[in-house]
Structures are given as C-alpha cells and as structure tokens.
C-alpha positions in Angstrom: 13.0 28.9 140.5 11.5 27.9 143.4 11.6 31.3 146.4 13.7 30.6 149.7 10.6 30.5 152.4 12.1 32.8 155.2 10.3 32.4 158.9 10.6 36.0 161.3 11.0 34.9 165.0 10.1 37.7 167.4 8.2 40.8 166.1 9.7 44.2 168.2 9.7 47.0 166.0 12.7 46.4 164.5 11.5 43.5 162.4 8.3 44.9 161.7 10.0 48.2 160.5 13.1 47.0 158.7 13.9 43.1 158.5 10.4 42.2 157.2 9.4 44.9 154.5 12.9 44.3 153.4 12.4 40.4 153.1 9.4 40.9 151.6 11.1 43.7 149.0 13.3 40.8 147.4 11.4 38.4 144.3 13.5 35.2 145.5 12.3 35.3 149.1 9.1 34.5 150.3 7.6 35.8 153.7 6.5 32.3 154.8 5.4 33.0 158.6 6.3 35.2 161.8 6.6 33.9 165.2 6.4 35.7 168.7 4.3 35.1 172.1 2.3 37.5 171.8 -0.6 36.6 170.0 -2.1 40.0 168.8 1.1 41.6 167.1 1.5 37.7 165.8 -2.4 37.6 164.0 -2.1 41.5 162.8 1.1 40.8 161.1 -0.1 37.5 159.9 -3.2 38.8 157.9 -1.1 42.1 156.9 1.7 40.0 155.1 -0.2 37.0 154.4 1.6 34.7 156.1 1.8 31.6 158.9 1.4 33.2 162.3 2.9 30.7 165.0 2.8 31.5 169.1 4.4 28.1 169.4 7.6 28.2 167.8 8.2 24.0 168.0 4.7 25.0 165.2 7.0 27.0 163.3 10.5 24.6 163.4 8.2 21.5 162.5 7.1 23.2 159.0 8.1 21.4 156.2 7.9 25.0 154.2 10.3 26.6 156.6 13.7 26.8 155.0 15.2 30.2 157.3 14.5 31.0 160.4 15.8 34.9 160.9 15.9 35.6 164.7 15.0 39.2 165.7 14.7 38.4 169.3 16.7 40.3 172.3 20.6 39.0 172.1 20.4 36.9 175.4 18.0 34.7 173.6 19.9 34.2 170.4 22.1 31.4 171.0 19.3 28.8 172.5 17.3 30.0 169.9 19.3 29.5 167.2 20.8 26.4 168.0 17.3 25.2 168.3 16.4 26.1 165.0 19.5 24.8 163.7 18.8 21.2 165.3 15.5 21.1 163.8 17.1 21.4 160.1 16.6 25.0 159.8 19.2 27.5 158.0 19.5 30.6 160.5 19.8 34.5 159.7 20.4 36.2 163.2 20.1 39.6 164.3 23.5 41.2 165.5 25.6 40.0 167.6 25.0 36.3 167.1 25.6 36.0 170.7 27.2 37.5 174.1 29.6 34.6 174.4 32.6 33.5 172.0 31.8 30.0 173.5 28.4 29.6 172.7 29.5 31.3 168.7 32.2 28.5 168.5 29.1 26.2 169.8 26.7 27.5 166.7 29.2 27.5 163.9 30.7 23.9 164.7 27.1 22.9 164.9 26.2 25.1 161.3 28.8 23.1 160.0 28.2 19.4 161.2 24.3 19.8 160.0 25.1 21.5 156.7 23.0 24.6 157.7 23.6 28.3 156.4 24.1 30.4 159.7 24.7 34.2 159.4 25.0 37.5 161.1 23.1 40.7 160.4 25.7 43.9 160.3 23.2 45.3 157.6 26.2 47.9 157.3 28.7 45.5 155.3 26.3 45.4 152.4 25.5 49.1 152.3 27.6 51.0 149.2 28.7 53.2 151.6 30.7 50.8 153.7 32.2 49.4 150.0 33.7 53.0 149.6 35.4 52.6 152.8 37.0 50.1 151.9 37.9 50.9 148.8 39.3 53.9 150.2 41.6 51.7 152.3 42.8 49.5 149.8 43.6 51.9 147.6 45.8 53.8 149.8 49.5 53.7 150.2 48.9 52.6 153.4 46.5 53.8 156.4 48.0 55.3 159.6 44.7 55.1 162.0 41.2 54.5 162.3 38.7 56.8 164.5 35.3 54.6 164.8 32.7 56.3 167.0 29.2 54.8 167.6 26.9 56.3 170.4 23.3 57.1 171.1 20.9 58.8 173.4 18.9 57.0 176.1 15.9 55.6 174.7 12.1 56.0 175.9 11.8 52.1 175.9 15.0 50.4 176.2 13.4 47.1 176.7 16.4 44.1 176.8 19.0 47.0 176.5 19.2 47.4 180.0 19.1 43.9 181.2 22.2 42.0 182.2 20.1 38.7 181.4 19.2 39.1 177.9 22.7 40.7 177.3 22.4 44.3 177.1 24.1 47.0 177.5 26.6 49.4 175.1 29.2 46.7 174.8 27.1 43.8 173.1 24.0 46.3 171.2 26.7 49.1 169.8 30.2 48.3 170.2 29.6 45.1 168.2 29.1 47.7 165.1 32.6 49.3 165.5 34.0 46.0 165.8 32.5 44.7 162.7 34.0 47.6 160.5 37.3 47.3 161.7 38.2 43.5 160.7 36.6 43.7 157.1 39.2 46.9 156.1 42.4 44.9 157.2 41.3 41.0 156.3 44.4 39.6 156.1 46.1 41.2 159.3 46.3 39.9 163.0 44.8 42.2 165.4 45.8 42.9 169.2 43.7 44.8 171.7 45.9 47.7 173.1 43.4 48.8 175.5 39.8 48.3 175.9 38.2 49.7 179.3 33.8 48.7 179.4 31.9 51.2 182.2 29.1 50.8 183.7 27.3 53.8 185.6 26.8 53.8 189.5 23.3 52.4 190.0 22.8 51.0 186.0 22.5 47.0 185.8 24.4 47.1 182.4 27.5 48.9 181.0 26.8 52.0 179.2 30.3 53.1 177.5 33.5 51.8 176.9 36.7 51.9 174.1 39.3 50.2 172.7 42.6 50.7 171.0 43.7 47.8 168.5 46.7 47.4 167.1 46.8 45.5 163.4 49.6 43.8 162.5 50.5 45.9 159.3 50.6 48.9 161.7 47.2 50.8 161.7 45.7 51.5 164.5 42.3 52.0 165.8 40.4 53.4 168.0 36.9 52.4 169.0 34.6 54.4 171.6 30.9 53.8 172.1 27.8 54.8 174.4 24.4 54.6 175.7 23.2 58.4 177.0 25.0 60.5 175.0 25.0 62.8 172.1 24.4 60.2 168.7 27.2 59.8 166.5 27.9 57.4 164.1 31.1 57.8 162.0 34.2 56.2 160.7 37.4 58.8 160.1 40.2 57.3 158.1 44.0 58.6 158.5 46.2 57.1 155.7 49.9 57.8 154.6 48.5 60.0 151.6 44.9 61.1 152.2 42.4 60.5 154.8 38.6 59.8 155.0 35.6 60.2 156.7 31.3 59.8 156.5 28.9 60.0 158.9 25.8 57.3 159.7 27.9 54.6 158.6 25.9 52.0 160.8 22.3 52.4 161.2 20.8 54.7 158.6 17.7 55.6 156.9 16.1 54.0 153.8 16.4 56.9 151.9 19.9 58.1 153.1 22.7 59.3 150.5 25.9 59.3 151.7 28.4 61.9 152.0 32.8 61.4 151.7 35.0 64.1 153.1 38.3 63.2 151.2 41.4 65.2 151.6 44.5 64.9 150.1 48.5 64.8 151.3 48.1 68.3 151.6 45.0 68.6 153.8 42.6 70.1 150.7 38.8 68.7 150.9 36.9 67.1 148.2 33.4 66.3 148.8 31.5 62.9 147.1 28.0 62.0 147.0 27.6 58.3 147.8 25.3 55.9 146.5 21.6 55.4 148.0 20.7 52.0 148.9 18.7 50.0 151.5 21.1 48.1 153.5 18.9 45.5 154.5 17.7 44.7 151.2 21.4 44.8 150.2 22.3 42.3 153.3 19.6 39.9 152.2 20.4 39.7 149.0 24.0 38.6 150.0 22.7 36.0 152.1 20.8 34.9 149.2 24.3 33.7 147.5 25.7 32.8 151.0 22.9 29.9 150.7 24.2 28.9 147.3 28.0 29.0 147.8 29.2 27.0 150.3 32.6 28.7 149.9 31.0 31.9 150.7 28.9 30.5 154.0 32.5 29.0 155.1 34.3 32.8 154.7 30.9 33.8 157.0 31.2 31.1 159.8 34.8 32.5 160.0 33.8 36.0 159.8 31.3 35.3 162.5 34.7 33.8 164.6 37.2 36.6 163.8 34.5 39.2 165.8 33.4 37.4 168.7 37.1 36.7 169.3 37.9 40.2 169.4 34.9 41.1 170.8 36.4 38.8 173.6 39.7 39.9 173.5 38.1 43.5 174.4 36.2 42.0 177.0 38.8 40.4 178.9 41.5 42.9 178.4 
C-alpha cells in the first residue's frame, strides 16, 4: 500500500515536539518534508527526519509527492495558508482552530468541497480514550443535568502569536476553542443556544485573556464554559446527570504517558474511582484522519463538525 506523504508547515515547538514524532510514529504515513522561514530549524529537522526541507513554501505546494499539508503555524495565518494549499491540490490537516473567523471556515470548507480535498481540524482530545469515556458516560445516562468545562493556564515565558491581536491570539481563539469542542460531540443531535458568553481583556493587554459562557442545549443540559490566560492551570470536564455524575482532569492537553483518572458517583453521591486507558492522542488523532481520507462520508461529518464550532464559537463571540 502505498504511505500517505504528509508535508509539516511551520516548525514552533509544538510540531517538533508532538505533531511530527507522532506522524512519524504511524506505518501508513510518511514524513515527506517540513516547511518554515527559517532556514536553520528547517535544515536540522530536515537531516534529523530525513526529509524535504523547503523555505519556499510555493517549493513545497508544487511537489508532486506532497499529498497533506498539516499547518502548525500561528492561527492568524491559518486560513490564507490553507486555502493556498488547498488551491494547489493539497489535502489540509490544520492545527486548532481552523481559523478566527466563521467566514473564512465557511470559505475553506465550500472550497474543501468543490476541489475534492480532505480538510480537517486538530482537537487531538476527540481521539484520546479518555474523551470516549466521556461520552460514553453521557450516553449512557438517564439523562445529564449540566456540564462544568474549565480550561485555563498560566502566563507563558514566550507567548509568541498568543498575545497578538493580528495572528489571532488571545484566550478566546488558543483555549476556549477546547471547551467548545467537547461540548457539541456529547450532545450531537441537539441545537445549542448561547445563554451568556462575556470575553475580557485586561487593562493595558492587546488580546483578551478570559471569558465564559453558558449554553443551553436543546434537550435541557446546560453548560458552562470558563477559560484563561494568567491563572492557576486547570483542565477538567465535571458531568452532572439525572442518576450519577462525572468528572477527570487534563482532558485537553496531556502528556504522552498520561493515564487517566474517573471520579464516578452514584444517585446517592458515593465515589468510585476508574483508571482510564493510556494513549497518545495525537497518534490516535492521525490515525482518524487516516480513514477521514478514505471515507468520504466521514470527511463530510468533519467539514460539518468543523461548521457546528466556529458557529458557536461565533455565537459566543457576538453574544
């Protein structure tokens, strides 16, 4: 079978890290070449992965070999980037969020569509076990009552696009987008409505740096979402249903070697605790997009995905 040649464009340490040993971890991909300006990090990760090393990207979109482009870059960059790639007859993996505008989504997905090109969007989380026994927590109960999501983190040494307005950073678009995308996978088949959604931005500070949200879904759960930049971390779900309730930590970001852990009680409030499964969630996310690109039934259900949370992403916007 012949491997699925997978192009990195831009090299910060989160692709060097995560997204590129994980690529690199899976038989049916192949590591074909990285991209990024600068032309030092671009030839040591070249000759370290034995692979194309581009400065030019128009180098990289003109390869025959290419068949993916994955986009790693800061989130202002993401749409012209991708629709770039997509144009030249690439398929495109992006990092999270696929952009900072529901337009410009709509824009990609329509234009995924017309030029038959697999276009998807990296919440790593979704694949992970531990986000499967959420949900199968929530399906099997008798109903759930509300839904605490919390993701917030301490200020970083080097924040780097995080706090520019341009390249679209800021708590809203680099951690709320996680809370988001847990929420509309537990309740698929319900309409959502933003309650209240407030998005703060410090005296002084170019981008936000906290907000929340209360949603209302249509079978009558509701949720509340709350995220930072500058604070304590945490990173949890908590999961109030009619007969039990729920909750794990590091449901988002999380090591390699991390093993969940389930606090479950009962109608009558007594705790059980579960061990979880361990897993890398990238490798698990990759090997999803592996099918993705051989189903078109499955890419269809992610362009919509990729709709349903940049509109609510909007909706809590524009509240």
């Amino acid at each position: 079978m012949r491997l699925l040649n997978v192009a990195v464009w831009g090299l910060g340490n989160h692709a060097q890290n995560r997204i590129i040993p994980a690529l690199t971890a899976i038989d049916e991909i192949k590591l074909i070449g990285i991209c990024s300006r600068n032309t030092k990090i671009v030839e040591a990760c070249a000759e370290h992965w034995s692979c194309y090393g581009w400065n030019d990207p128009d180098q990289m979109l003109n390869s025959t070999e290419v068949d993916v482009v994955y986009i790693a870059t800061p989130i202002g960059v993401h749409f012209s980037l991708a629709k770039k790639a997509i144009e030249a007859g690439k398929n495109v993996w992006c990092e999270k969020p696929l952009t900072c505008s529901y337009i410009d989504t709509q824009t990609l997905v329509s234009l995924s569509e017309k030029k038959d090109k697999i276009l998807t969007e990296s919440f790593m989380h979704l694949y992970h076990p531990q986000f499967q026994r959420v949900k199968k927590f929530v399906d099997d109960s008798k109903g759930v009552h509300s839904v605490i999501c919390r993701f917030g983190i301490p200020t970083l040494d080097k924040p780097g696009f995080r706090n520019s307005y341009e390249l679209c950073g800021g708590a809203l678009w680099d951690v709320a987008t996680y809370t988001v995308s847990a929420l509309l996978p537990l309740f698929p088949d319900q309409q959502v409505e933003v309650i209240f959604s407030e998005v703060l931005t410090k005296k002084g500070m170019q981008v936000d740096n906290e907000g929340r949200a209360v949603l209302r879904f249509s079978q009558g759960a509701t949720a509340y979402l709350e995220w930072s930049v500058g604070v304590a971390y945490k990173n949890e779900i908590d999961i109030w249903a009619i007969d039990s309730s729920f909750f794990t930590d590091k449901i988002f970001s999380k090591p390699k070697e991390y093993q969940p852990e389930y606090k479950i009680r009962d109608i009558n409030g007594n705790e059980s605790v579960e061990n979880g499964e361990r897993s890398e969630q990238f490798i698990d996310m990759f090997r999803n997009f592996l099918m993705v690109m051989n189903d078109k039934e499955q890419a269809l259900t992610e362009r919509e995905n990729i709709l349903k949370r940049a509109k609510l992403m909007n909706d809590i916007v524009n509240f």
